[in-house]
BAVORO-272685 format. One record per atom (N, C-alpha, C, CB): x, y, z; residue number from 0; atom name. Coordinates in pm, whole numbers. Glycine has a CB too. Example, Ala and Ser with C-alpha at 12.3 -4.5 7.8 and 13.67 -1.06 7.14 Angstrom:
! residues 2
PT_u_v_w_num_atomo
PT_1319_-569_780_0_N
PT_1230_-450_780_0_CA
PT_1320_-330_780_0_C
PT_1131_-447_905_0_CB
PT_1285_-225_708_1_N
PT_1367_-106_714_1_CA
PT_1290_3_787_1_C
PT_1408_-60_572_1_CB
This chain:
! residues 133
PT_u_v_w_num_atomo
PT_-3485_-13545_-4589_0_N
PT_-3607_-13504_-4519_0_CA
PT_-3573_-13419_-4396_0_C
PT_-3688_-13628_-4477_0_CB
PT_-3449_-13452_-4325_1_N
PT_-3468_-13389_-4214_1_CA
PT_-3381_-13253_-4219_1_C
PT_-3436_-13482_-4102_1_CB
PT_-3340_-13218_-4347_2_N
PT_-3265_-13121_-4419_2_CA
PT_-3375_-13045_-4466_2_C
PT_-3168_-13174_-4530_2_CB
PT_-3427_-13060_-4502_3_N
PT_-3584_-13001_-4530_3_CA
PT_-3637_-12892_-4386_3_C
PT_-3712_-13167_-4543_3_CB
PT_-3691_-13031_-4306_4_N
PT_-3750_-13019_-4163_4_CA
PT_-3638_-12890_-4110_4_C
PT_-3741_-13193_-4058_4_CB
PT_-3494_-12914_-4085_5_N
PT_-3423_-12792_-4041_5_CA
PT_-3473_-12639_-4155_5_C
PT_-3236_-12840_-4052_5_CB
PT_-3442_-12672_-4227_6_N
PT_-3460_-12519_-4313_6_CA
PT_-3591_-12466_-4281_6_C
PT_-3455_-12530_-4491_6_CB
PT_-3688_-12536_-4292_7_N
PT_-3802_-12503_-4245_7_CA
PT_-3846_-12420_-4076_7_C
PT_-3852_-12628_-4263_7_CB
PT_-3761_-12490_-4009_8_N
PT_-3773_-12429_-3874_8_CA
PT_-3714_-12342_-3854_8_C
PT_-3750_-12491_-3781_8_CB
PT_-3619_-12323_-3923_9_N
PT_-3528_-12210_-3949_9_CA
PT_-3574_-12103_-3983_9_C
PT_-3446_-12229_-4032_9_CB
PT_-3674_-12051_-4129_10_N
PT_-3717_-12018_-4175_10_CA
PT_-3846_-11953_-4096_10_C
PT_-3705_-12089_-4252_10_CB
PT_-3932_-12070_-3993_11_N
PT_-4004_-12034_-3942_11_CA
PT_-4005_-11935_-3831_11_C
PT_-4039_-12114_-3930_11_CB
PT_-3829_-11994_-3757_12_N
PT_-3810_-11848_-3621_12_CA
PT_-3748_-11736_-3672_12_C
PT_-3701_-11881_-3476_12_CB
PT_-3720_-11714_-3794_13_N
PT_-3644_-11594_-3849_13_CA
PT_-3773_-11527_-3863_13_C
PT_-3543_-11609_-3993_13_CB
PT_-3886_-11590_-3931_14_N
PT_-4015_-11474_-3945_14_CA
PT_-4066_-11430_-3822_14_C
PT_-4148_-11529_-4021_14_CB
PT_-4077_-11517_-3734_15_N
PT_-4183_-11468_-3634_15_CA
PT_-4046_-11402_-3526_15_C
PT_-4310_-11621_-3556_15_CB
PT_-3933_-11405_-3536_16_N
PT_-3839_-11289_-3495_16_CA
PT_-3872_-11162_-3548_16_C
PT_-3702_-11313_-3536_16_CB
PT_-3835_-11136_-3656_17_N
PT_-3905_-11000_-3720_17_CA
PT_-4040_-10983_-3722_17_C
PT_-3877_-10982_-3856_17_CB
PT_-4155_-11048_-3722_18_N
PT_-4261_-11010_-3629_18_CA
PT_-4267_-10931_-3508_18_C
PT_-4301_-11102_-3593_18_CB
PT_-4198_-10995_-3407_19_N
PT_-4208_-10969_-3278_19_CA
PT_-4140_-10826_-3297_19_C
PT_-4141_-11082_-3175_19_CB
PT_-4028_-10803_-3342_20_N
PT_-3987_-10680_-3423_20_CA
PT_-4088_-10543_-3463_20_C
PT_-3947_-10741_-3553_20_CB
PT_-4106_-10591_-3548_21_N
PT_-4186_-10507_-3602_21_CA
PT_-4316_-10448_-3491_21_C
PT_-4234_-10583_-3729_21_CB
PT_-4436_-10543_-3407_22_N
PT_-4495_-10510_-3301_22_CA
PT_-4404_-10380_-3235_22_C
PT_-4511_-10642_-3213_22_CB
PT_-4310_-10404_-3142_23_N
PT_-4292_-10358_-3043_23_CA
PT_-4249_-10220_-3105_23_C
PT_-4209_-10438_-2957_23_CB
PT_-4164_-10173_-3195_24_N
PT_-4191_-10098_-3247_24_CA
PT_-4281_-9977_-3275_24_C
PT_-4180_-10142_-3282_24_CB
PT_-4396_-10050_-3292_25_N
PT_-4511_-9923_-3250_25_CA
PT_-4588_-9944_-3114_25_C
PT_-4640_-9912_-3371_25_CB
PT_-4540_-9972_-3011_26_N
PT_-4573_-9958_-2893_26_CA
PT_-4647_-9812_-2861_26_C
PT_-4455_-9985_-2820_26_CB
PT_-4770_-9743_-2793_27_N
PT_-4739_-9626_-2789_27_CA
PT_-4710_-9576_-2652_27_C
PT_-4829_-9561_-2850_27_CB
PT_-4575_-9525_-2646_28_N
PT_-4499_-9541_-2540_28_CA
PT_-4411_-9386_-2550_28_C
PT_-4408_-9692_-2550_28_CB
PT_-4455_-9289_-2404_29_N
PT_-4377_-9192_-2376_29_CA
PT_-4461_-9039_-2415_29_C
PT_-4240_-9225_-2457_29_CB
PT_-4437_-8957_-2464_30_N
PT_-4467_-8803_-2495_30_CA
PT_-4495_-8773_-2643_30_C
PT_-4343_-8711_-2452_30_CB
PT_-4599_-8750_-2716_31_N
PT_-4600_-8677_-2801_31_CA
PT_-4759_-8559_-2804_31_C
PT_-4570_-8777_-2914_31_CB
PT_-4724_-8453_-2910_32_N
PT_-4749_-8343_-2967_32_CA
PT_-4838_-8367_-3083_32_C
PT_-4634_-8280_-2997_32_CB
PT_-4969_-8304_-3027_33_N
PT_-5065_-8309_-3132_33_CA
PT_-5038_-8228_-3245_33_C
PT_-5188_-8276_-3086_33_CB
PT_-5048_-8303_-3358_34_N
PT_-4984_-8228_-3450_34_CA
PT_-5120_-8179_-3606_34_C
PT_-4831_-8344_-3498_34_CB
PT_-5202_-8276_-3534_35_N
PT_-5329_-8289_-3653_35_CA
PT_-5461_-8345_-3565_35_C
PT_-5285_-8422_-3801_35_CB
PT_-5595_-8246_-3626_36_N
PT_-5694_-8275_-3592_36_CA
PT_-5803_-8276_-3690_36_C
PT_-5707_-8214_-3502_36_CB
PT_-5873_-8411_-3709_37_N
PT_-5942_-8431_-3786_37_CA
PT_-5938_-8410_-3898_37_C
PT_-6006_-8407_-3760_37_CB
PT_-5806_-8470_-3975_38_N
PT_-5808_-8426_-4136_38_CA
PT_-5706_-8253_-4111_38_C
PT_-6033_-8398_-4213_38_CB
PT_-5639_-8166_-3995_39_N
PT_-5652_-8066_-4045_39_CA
PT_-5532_-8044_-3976_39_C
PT_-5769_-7992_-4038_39_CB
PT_-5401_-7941_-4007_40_N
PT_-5268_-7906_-3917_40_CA
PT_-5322_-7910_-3770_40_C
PT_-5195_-7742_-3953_40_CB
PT_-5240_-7888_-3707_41_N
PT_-5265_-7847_-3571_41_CA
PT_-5170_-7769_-3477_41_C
PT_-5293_-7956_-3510_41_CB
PT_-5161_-7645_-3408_42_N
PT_-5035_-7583_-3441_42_CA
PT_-5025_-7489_-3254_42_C
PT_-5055_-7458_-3625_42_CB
PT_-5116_-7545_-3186_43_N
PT_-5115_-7507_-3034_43_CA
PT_-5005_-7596_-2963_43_C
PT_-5269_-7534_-2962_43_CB
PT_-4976_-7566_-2869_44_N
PT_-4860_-7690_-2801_44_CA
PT_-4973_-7780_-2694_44_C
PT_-4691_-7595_-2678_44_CB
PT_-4978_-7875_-2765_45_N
PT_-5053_-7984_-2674_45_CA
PT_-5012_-8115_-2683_45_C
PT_-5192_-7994_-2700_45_CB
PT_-4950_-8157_-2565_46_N
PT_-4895_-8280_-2525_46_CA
PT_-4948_-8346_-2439_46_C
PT_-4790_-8275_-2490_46_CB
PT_-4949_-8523_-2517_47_N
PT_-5003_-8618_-2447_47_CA
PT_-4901_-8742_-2403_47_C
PT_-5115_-8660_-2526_47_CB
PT_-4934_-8766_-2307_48_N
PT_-4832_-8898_-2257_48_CA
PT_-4952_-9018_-2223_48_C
PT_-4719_-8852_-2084_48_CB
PT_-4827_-9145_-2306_49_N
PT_-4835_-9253_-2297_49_CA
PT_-4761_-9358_-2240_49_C
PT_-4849_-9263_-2374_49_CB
PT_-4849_-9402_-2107_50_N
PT_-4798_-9502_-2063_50_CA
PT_-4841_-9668_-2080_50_C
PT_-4799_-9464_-1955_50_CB
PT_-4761_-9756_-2154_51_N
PT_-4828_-9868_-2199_51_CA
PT_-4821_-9944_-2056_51_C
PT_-4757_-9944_-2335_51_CB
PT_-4760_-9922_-1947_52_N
PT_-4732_-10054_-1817_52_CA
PT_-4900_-9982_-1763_52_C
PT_-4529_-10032_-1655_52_CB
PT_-4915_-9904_-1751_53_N
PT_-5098_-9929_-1678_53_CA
PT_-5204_-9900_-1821_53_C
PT_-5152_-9762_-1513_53_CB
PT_-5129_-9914_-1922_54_N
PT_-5255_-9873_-2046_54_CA
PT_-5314_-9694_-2049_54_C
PT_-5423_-9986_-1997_54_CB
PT_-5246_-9572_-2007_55_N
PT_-5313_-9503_-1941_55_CA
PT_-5259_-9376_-2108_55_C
PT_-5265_-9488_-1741_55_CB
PT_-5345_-9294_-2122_56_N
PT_-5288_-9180_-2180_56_CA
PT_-5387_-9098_-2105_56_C
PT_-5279_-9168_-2346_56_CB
PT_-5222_-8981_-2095_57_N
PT_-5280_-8876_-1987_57_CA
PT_-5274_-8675_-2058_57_C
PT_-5146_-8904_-1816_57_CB
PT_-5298_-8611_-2032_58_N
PT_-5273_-8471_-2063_58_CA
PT_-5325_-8348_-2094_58_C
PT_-5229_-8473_-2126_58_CB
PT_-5316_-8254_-2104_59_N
PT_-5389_-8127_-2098_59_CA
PT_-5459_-8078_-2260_59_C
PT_-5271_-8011_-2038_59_CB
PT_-5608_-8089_-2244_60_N
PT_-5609_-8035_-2403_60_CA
PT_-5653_-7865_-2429_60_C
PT_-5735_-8136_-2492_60_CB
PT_-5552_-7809_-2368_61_N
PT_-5554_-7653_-2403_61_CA
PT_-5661_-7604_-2286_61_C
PT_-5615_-7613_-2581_61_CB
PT_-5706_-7697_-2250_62_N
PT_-5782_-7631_-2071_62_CA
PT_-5797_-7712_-1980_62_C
PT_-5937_-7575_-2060_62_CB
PT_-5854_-7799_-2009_63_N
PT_-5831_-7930_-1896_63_CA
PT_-5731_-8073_-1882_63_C
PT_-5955_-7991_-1896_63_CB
PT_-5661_-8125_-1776_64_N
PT_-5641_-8168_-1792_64_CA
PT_-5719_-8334_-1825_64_C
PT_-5580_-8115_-1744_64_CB
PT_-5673_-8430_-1856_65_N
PT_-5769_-8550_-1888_65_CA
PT_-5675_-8689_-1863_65_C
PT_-5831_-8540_-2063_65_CB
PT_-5767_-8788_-1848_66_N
PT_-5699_-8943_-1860_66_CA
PT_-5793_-9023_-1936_66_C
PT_-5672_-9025_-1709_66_CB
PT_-5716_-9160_-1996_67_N
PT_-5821_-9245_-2039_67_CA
PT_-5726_-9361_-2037_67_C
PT_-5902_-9209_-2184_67_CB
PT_-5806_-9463_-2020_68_N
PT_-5721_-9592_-2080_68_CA
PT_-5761_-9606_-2213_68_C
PT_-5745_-9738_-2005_68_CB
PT_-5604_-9722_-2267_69_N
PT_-5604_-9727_-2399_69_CA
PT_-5574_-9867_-2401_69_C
PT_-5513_-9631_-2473_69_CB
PT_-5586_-9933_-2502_70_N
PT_-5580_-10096_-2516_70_CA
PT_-5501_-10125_-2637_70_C
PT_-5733_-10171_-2532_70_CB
PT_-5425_-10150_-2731_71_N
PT_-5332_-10174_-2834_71_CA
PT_-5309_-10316_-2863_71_C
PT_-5210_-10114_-2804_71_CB
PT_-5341_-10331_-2959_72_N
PT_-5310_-10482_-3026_72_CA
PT_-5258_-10468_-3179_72_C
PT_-5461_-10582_-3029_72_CB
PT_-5174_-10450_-3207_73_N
PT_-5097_-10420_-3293_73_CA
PT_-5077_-10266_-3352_73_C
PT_-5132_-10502_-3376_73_CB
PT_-5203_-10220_-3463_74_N
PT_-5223_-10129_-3517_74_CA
PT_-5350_-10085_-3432_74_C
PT_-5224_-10150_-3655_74_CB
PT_-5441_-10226_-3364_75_N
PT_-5554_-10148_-3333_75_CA
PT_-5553_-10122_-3158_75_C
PT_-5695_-10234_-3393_75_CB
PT_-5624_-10005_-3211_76_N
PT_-5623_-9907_-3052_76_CA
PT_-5800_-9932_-3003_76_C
PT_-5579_-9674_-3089_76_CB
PT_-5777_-9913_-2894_77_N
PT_-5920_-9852_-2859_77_CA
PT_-5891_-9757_-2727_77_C
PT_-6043_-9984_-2820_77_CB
PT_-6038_-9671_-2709_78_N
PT_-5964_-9559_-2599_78_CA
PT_-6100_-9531_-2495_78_C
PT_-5899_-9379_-2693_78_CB
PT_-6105_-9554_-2389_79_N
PT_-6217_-9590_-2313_79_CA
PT_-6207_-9435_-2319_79_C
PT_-6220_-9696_-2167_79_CB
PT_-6384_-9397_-2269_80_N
PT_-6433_-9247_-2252_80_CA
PT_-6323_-9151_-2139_80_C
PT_-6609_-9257_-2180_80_CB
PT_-6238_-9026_-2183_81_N
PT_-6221_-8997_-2124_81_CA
PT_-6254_-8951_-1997_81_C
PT_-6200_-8982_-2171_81_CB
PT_-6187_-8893_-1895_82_N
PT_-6186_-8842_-1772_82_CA
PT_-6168_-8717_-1739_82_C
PT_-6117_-8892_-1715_82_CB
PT_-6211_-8625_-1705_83_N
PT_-6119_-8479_-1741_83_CA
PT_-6219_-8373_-1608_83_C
PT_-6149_-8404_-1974_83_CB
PT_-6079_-8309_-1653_84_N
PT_-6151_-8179_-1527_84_CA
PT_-6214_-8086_-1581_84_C
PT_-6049_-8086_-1436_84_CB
PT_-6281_-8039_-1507_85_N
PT_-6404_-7924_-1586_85_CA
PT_-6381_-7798_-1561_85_C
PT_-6560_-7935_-1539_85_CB
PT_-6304_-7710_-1583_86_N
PT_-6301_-7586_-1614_86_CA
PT_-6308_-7561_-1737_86_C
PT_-6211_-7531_-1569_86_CB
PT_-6356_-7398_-1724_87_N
PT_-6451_-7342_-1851_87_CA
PT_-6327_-7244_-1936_87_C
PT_-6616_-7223_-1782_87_CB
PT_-6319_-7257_-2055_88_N
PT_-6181_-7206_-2103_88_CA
PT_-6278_-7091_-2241_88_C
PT_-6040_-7378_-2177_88_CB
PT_-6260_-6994_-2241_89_N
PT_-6329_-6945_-2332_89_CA
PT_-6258_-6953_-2469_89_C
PT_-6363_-6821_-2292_89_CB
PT_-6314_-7021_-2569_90_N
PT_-6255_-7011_-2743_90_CA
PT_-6208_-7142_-2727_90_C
PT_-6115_-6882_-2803_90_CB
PT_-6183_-7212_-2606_91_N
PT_-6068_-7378_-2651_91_CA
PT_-6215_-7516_-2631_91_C
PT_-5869_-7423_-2452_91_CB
PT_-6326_-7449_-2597_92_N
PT_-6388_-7609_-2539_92_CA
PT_-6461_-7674_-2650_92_C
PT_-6510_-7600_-2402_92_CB
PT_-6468_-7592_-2780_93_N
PT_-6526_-7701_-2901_93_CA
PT_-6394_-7778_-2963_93_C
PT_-6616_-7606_-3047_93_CB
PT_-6226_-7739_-2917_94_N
PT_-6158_-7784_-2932_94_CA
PT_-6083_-7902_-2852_94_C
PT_-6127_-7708_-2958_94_CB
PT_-6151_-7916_-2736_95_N
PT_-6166_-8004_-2618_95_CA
PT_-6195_-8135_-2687_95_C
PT_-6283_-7958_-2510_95_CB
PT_-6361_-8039_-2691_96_N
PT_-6435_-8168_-2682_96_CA
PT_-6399_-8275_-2863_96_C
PT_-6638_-8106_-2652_96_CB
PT_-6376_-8194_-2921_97_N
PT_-6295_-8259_-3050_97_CA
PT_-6199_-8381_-3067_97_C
PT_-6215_-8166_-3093_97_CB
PT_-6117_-8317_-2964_98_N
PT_-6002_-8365_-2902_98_CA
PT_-6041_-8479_-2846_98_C
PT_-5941_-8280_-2811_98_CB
PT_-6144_-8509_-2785_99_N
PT_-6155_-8631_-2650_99_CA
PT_-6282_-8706_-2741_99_C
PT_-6217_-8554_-2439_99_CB
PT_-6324_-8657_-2847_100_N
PT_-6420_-8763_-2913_100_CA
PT_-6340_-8814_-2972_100_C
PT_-6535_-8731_-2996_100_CB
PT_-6211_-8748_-3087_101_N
PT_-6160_-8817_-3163_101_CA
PT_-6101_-8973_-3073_101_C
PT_-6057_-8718_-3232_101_CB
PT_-6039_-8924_-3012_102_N
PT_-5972_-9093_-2892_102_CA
PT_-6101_-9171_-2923_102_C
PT_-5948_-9067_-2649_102_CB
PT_-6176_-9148_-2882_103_N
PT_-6301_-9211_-2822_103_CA
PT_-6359_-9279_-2949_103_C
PT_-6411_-9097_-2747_103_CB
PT_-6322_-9196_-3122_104_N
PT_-6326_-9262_-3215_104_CA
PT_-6245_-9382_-3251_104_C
PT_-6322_-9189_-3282_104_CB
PT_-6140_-9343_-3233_105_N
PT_-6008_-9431_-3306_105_CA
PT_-6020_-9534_-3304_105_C
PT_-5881_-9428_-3263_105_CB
PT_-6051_-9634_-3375_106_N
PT_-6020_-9760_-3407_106_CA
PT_-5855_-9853_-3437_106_C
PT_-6097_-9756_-3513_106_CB
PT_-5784_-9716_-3487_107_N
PT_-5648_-9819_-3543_107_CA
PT_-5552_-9685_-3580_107_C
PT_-5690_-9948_-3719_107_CB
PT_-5401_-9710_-3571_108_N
PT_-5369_-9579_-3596_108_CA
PT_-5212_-9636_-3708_108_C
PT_-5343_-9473_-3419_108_CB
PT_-5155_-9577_-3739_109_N
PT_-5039_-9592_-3871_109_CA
PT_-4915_-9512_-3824_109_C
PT_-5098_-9517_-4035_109_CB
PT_-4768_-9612_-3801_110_N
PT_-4715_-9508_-3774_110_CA
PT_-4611_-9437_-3924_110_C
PT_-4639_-9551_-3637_110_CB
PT_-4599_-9383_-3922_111_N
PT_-4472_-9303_-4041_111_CA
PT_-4365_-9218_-3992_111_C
PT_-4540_-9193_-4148_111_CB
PT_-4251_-9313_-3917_112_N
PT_-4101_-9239_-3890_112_CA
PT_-4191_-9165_-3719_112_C
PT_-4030_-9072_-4071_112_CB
PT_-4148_-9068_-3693_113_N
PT_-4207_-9025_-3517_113_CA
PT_-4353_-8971_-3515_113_C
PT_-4107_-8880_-3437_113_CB
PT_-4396_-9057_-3648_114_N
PT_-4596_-8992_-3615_114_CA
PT_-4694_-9075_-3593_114_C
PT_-4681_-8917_-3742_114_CB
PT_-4791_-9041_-3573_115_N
PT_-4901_-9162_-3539_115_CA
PT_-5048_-9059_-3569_115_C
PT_-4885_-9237_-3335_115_CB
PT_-5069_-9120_-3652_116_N
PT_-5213_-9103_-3702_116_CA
PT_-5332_-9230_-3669_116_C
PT_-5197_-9086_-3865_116_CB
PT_-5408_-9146_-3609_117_N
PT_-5555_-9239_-3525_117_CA
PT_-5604_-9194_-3673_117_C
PT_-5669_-9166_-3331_117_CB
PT_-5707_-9342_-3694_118_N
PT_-5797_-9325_-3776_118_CA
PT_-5955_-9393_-3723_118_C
PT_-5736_-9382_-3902_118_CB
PT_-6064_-9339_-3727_119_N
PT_-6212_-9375_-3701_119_CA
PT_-6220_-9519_-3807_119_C
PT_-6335_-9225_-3751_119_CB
PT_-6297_-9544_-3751_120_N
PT_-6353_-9721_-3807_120_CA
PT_-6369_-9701_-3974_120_C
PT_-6558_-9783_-3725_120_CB
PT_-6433_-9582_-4029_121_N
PT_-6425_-9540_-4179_121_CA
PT_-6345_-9487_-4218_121_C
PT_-6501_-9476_-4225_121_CB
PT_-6178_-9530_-4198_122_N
PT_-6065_-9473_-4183_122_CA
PT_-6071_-9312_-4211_122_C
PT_-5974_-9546_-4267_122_CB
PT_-6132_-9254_-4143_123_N
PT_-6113_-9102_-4173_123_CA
PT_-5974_-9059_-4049_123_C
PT_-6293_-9001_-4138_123_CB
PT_-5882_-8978_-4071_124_N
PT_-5789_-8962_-3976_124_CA
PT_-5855_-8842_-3864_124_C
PT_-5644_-8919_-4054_124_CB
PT_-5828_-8889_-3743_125_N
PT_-5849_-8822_-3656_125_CA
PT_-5744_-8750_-3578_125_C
PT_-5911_-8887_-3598_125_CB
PT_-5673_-8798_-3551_126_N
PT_-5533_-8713_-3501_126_CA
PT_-5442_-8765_-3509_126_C
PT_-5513_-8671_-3381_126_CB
PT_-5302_-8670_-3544_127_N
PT_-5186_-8690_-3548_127_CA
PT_-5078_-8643_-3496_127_C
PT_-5172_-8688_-3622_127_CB
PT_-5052_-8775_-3430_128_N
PT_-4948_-8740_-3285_128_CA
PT_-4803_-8706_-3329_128_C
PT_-4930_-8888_-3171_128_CB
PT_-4665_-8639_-3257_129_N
PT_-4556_-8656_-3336_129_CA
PT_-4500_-8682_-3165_129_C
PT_-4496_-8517_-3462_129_CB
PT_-4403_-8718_-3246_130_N
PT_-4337_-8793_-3070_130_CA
PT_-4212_-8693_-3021_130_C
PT_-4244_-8999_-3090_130_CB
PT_-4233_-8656_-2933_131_N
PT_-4155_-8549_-2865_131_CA
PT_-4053_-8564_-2781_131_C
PT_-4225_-8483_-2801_131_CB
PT_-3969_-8505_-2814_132_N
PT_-3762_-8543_-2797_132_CA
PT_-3749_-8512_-2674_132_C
PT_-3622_-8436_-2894_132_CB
């Protein structure tokens, strides 16, 4: 019985080791490059930073800069209404505002090797981040 009881506990901190594993892993943590918007390439240089110690993602979307907090519990995200400065950019602000609804959509995001794809609550993909060296 108590040969049992050991294997078992054994068994039990080896899983929730690789748990804890696996979490931290997709932390979203540091610099990446929008690489996809809404289902579509994306091919301007626009970089966003993530800081998980105040929850904050910060960065410029082709005219203004912006902030928002972000909240993460495993896969799922949420992204309070951005913040942003208001200058008028001619040809970039339906790409702005694209940009700062999709966050504002995201429900949960997937990572695959240095990418991260946000997806809306009807998993449609909203953007895809690549993480920048």
């Amino acid at each position: 019985m108590r040969a049992l009881l050991f294997i078992l506990a054994v068994i039990f901190s080896v899983s929730c080791a690789n748990t804890a594993d696996t979490v931290s892993d997709e932390v979203l943590d540091g610099e990446y490059q929008l690489t996809g918007l809404r289902g579509n390439s994306f091919s301007e240089e626009i970089v966003f930073s993530f800081n998980p110690i105040g929850n904050i993602i910060s960065g410029n979307t082709g005219c203004n800069q912006f902030s928002a907090n972000f909240y993460q519990e495993g896969r799922d995200v949420n992204f309070t209404t951005p913040i942003s400065t208001r200058k008028y950019c001619e040809g970039k602000m339906k790409t702005e505002q694209r940009i700062l609804e999709s966050f504002e959509e995201a429900t949960k995001f997937i990572r695959t090797g240095d990418e991260f794809t946000f997806f809306s609550e009807g998993n449609r993909p909203l953007i895809t981040l690549t993480k920048s060296n």
